[in-house]
C-alpha positions as CSV (number, residue, x, y, z in Angstrom):
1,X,6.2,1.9,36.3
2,X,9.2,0.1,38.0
3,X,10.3,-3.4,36.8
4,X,8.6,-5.3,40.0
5,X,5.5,-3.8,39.3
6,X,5.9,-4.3,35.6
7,X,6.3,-8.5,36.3
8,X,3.6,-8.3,38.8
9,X,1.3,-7.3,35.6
10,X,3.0,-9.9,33.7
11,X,2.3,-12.7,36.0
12,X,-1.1,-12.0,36.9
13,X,-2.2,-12.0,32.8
14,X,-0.2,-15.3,32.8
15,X,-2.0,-16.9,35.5
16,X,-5.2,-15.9,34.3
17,X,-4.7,-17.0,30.3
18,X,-3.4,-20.5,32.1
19,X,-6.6,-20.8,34.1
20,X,-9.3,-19.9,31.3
21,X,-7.2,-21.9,28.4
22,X,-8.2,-24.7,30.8
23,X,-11.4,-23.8,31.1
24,X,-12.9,-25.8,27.7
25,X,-12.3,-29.3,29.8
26,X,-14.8,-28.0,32.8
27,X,-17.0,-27.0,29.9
28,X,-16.9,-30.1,28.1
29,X,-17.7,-32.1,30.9
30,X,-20.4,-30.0,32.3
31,X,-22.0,-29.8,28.4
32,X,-23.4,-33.3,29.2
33,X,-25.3,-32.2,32.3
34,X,-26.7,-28.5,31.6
35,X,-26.9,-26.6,28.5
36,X,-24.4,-23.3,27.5
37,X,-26.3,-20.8,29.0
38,X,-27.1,-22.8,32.3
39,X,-23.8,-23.1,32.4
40,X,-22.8,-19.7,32.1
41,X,-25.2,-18.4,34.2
42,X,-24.6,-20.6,37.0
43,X,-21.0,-20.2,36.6
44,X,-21.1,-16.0,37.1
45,X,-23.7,-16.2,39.9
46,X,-21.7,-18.3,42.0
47,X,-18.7,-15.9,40.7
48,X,-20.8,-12.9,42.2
49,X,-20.8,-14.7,45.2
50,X,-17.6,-15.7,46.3
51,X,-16.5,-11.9,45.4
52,X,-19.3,-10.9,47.6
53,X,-18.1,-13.1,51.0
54,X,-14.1,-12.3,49.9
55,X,-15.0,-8.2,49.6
56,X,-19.1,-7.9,51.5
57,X,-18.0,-4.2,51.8
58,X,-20.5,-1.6,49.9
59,X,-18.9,0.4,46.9
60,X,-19.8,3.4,46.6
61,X,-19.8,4.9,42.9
62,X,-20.3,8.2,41.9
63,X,-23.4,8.6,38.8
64,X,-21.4,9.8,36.3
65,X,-19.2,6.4,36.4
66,X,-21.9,4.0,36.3
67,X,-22.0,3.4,33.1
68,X,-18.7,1.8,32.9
69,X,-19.8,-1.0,34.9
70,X,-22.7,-1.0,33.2
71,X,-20.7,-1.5,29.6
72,X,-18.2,-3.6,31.0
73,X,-21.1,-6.3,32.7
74,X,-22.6,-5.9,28.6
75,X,-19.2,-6.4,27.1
76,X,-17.3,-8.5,28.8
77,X,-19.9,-11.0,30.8
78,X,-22.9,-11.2,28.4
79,X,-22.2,-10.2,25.0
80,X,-18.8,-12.2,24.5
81,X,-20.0,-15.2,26.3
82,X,-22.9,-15.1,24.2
83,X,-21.6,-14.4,20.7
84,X,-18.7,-17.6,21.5
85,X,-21.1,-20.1,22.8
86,X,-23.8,-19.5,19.5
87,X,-20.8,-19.1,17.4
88,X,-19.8,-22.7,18.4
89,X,-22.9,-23.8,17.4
90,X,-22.4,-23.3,14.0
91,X,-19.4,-23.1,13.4
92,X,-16.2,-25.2,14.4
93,X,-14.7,-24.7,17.3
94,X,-11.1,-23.9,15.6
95,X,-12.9,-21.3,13.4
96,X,-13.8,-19.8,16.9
97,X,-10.9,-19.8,18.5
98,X,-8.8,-18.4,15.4
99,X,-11.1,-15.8,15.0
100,X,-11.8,-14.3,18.7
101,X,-7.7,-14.3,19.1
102,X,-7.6,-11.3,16.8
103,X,-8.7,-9.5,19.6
104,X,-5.8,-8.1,20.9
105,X,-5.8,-6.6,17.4
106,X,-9.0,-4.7,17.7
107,X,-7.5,-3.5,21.5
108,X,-4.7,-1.8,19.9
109,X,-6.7,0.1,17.9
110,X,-9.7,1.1,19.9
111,X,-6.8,2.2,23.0
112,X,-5.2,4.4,20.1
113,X,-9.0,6.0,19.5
114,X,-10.1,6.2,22.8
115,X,-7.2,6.2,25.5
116,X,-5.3,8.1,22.7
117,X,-2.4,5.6,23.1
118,X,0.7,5.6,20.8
119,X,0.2,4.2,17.3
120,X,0.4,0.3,16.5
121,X,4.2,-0.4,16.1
122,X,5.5,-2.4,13.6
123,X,6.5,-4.9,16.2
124,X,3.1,-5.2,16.9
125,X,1.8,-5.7,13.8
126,X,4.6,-8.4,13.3
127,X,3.8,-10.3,16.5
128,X,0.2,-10.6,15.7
129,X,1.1,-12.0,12.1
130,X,3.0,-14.4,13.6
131,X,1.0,-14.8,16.8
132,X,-1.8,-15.9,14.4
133,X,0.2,-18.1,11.9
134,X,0.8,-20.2,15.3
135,X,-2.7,-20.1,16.2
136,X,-3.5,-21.1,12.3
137,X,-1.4,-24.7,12.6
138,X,-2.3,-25.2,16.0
139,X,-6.2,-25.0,15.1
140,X,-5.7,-26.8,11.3
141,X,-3.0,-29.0,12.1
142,X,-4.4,-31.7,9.4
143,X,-7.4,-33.2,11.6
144,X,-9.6,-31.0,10.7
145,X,-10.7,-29.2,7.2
146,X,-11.4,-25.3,6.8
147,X,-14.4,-23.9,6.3
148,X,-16.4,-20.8,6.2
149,X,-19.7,-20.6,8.1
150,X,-20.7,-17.0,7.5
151,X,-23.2,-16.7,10.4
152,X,-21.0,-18.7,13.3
153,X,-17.9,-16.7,12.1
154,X,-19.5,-13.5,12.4
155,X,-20.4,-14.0,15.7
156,X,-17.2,-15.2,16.5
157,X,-15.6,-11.8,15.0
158,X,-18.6,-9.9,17.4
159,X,-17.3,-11.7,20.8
160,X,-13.5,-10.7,19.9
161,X,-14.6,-7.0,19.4
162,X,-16.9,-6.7,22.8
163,X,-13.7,-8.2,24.2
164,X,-11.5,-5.3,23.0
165,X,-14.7,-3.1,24.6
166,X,-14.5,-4.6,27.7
167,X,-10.5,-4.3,27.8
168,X,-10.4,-1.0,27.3
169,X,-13.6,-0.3,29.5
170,X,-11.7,-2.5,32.2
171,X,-9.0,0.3,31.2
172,X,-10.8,3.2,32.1
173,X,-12.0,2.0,35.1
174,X,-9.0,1.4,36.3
175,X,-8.0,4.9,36.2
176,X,-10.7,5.6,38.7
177,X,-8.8,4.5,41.7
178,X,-12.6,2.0,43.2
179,X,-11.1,-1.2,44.6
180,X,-10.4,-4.3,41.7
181,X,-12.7,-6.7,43.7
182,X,-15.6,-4.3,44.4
183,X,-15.4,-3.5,40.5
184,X,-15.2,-7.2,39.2
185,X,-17.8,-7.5,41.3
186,X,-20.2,-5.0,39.7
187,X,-19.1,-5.9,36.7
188,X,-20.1,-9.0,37.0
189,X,-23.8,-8.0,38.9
190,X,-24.9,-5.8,35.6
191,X,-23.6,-8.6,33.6
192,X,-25.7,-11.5,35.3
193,X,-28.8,-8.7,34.8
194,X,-28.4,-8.8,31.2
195,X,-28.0,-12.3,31.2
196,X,-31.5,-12.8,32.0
197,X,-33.0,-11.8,28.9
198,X,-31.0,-14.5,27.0
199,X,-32.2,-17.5,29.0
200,X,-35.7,-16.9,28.4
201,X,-35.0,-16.8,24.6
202,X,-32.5,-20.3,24.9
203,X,-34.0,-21.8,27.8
204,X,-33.3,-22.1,31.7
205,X,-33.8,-25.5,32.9
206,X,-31.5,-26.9,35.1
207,X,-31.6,-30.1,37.0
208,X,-29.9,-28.9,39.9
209,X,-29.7,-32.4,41.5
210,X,-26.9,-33.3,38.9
211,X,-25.0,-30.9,40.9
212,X,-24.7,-33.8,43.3
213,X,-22.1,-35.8,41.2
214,X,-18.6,-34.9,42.3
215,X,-17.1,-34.5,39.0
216,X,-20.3,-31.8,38.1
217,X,-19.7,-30.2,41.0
218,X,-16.2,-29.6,41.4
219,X,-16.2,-28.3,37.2
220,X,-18.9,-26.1,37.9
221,X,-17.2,-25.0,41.3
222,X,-13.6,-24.1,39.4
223,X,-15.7,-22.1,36.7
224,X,-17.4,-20.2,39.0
225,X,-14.4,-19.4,41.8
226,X,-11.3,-19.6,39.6
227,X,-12.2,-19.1,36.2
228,X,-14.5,-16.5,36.8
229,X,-14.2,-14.5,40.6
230,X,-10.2,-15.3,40.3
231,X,-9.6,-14.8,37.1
232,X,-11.5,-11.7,36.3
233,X,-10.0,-10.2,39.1
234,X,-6.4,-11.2,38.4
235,X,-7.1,-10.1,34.5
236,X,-8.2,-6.7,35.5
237,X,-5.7,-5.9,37.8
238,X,-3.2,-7.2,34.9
239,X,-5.1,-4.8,32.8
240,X,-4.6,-1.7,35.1
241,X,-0.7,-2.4,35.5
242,X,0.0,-3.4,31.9
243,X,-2.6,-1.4,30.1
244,X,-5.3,-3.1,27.9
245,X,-2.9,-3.9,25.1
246,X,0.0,-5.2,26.6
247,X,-2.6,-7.5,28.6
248,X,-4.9,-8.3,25.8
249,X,-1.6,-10.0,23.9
250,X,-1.5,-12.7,26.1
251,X,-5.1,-13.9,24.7
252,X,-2.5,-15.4,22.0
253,X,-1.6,-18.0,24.7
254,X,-5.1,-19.2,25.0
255,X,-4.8,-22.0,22.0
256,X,-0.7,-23.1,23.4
257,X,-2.6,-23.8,26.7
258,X,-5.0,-25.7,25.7
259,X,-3.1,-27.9,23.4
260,X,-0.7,-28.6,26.4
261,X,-3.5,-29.5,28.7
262,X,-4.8,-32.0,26.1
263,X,-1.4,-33.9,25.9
264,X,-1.1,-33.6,30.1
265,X,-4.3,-34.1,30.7
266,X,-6.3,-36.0,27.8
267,X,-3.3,-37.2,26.3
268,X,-4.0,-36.3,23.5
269,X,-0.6,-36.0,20.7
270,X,1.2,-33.4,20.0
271,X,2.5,-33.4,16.0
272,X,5.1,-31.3,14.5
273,X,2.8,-28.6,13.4
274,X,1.4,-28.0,16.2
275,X,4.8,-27.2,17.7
276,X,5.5,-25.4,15.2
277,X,1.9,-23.8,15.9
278,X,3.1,-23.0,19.9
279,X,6.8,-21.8,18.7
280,X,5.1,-19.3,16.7
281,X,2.9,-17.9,18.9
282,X,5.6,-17.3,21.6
283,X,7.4,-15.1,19.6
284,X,4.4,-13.3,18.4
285,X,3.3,-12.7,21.8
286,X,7.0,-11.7,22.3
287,X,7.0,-9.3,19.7
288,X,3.5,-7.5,20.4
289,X,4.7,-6.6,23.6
290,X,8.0,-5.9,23.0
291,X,7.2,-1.7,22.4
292,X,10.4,1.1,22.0
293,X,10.5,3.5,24.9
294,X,10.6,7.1,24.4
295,X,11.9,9.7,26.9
296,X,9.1,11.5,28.8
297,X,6.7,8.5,27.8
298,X,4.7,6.1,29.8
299,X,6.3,2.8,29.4
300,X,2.3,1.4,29.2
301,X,1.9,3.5,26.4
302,X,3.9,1.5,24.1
303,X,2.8,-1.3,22.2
C-alpha cells in the first residue's frame, strides 16, 4: 500500500471517530422527544435512504456472500446499538464507554483467528494499556464514583465484541471487490430488518410532529446523513485500506472527542486529569498502530 493511500485510510477513520464522538449531543437532545429505539430506528432508515438517492444503482451479490451482509446488518446495526443503549440504562454512561473501547482489543484478536493476521505486538498491547489508562481518567476524573453494575456492564462488554464482528465482517467484505456504498447500504437494509423485532419488545411510538421543531429535526437529520450514511461509509472504506485493526484503534479517540466537544460546545471544564486522560490516549492510539514491517509482508498485516 503506498503512503497516499495509507493517509487516505487514516483520514477517513479520523473523520468518522470526529463525527460519531459527537454524536452523544444529537442524542441527548433528541432523548427528550423520542425514546432510544425510535431514535435509532429512525436514524438508520433515513441513513438507508440518503445511500439509496446518492447510489439508486441495483447490487448485485452472488448467494454464497450474502451472509456477510447479513452478519454485518446483525453486528454492527442492531446488536451493538442495542447492547449500548440497554447497557446505558443500567449502568453509567462512563462504565459504557470504558468498557465498549476495549474493542479494538477483541479486533486484534479475532483478525489473528479469522483473517489469520500477524500476532498482537507488544506495541499493541502497550498502546491499548495506555489507550485505556486515558480513557480511565477521562471517564473517572473525580465527578463521578465507580461502580459495578453486573448486568449494564455485561452488555456493554456484548456491544464491544459484535463491534469487533462487524469490523472484521466489514473486513472480509471488503475483499470482495462490491462497491462501499451499495455494501453500507445492505448492511444497513438487513440491519433495519432485524431492528424490527426489538421495537415491538421496547415500544415504537413516535410523535412524528415533534419532528417539526428545528432543533429535532436538524439532530435527527445529522444522525441519520452524517453519522450514519457518511460515516459508515467513510469507516468501511477506512476499514478496507487500513485493515480492521489499524481502523478499530481509532475507537480510542471516541472519549478525547467528546470531552473536547463539551468544552467547545457545552463548555463544560476541562481539569488536569482529564488532560492527562487525552495525552494518554494519543500515545496509546500511537502505539497500537505503530506495527514493525517485515520484508515480503503486507504493511496492513501489522499491528
Amino acid at each position: 500500500m503506498n503512503s497516499q493511500q495509507n493517509r487516505k485510510g487514516h483520514i477517513l477513520a479520523f473523520i468518522t471517530i470526529v463525527i460519531w464522538g459527537t454524536t452523544y449531543i444529537s442524542t441527548k437532545v433528541l432523548l427528550q422527544s423520542f425514546a432510544p429505539v425510535e431514535i435509532l430506528f429512525i436514524r438508520f432508515v433515513i441513513g438507508l435512504f440518503a445511500l439509496c438517492i446518492i447510489c439508486p444503482h441495483r447490487m448485485r451479490v452472488e448467494r454464497k456472500h450474502e451472509k456477510y451482509f447479513v452478519l454485518a446488518g446483525l453486528s454492527g446495526i442492531t446488536l451493538y446499538y442495542l447492547f449500548e443503549n440497554i447497557a446505558l440504562v443500567y449502568t453509567q454512561a462512563t462504565n459504557v464507554g470504558v468498557i465498549i473501547s476495549v474493542a479494538p482489543f477483541f479486533t486484534a484478536i479475532l483478525a489473528h483467528i479469522f483473517l489469520k493476521e500477524k500476532k498482537i505486538t507488544r506495541n499493541f498491547i502497550l498502546g491499548f494499556i495506555i489507550a485505556m489508562l486515558g480513557i480511565c481518567l477521562i471517564s473517572y476524573n473525580g465527578s463521578t464514583a465507580f461502580a459495578l453494575n453486573p448486568l449494564g456492564d455485561l452488555l456493554a462488554l456484548m456491544a464491544a465484541v459484535v463491534w469487533s464482528v462487524y469490523s472484521i465482517v466489514t473486513r472480509k467484505i471488503a475483499e470482495l471487490h462490491y462497491d462501499t456504498i451499495q455494501t453500507t447500504r445492505r448492511t444497513f437494509l438487513y440491519g433495519i430488518i432485524f431492528m424490527i423485532p426489538a421495537l415491538f419488545i421496547f415500544g415504537f411510538h413516535p410523535v412524528y410532529t415533534r419532528l417539526l421543531q428545528p432543533v429535532v429535526l436538524l439532530n435527527i437529520l445529522f444522525l441519520g446523513f452524517c453519522a450514519c450514511a457518511l460515516c459508515f461509509v467513510t469507516w468501511n472504506m477506512a476499514v478496507k485500506i487500513l485493515g480492521a485493526v489499524k481502523t478499530s484503534i481509532y475507537i480510542y479517540l471516541v472519549p478525547v472527542i467528546t470531552i473536547v466537544t463539551s468544552v467547545l460546545i457545552l463548555h463544560e471544564k476541562m481539569n488536569a486529569m482529564s488532560v492527562i486522560g487525552v495525552l494518554c490516549t494519543l500515545t496509546g492510539l500511537f502505539l497500537s498502530g505503530k506495527g514493525k514491517e517485515n520484508k515480503g509482508r503486507n504493511r496492513n498485516e501489522s499491528f
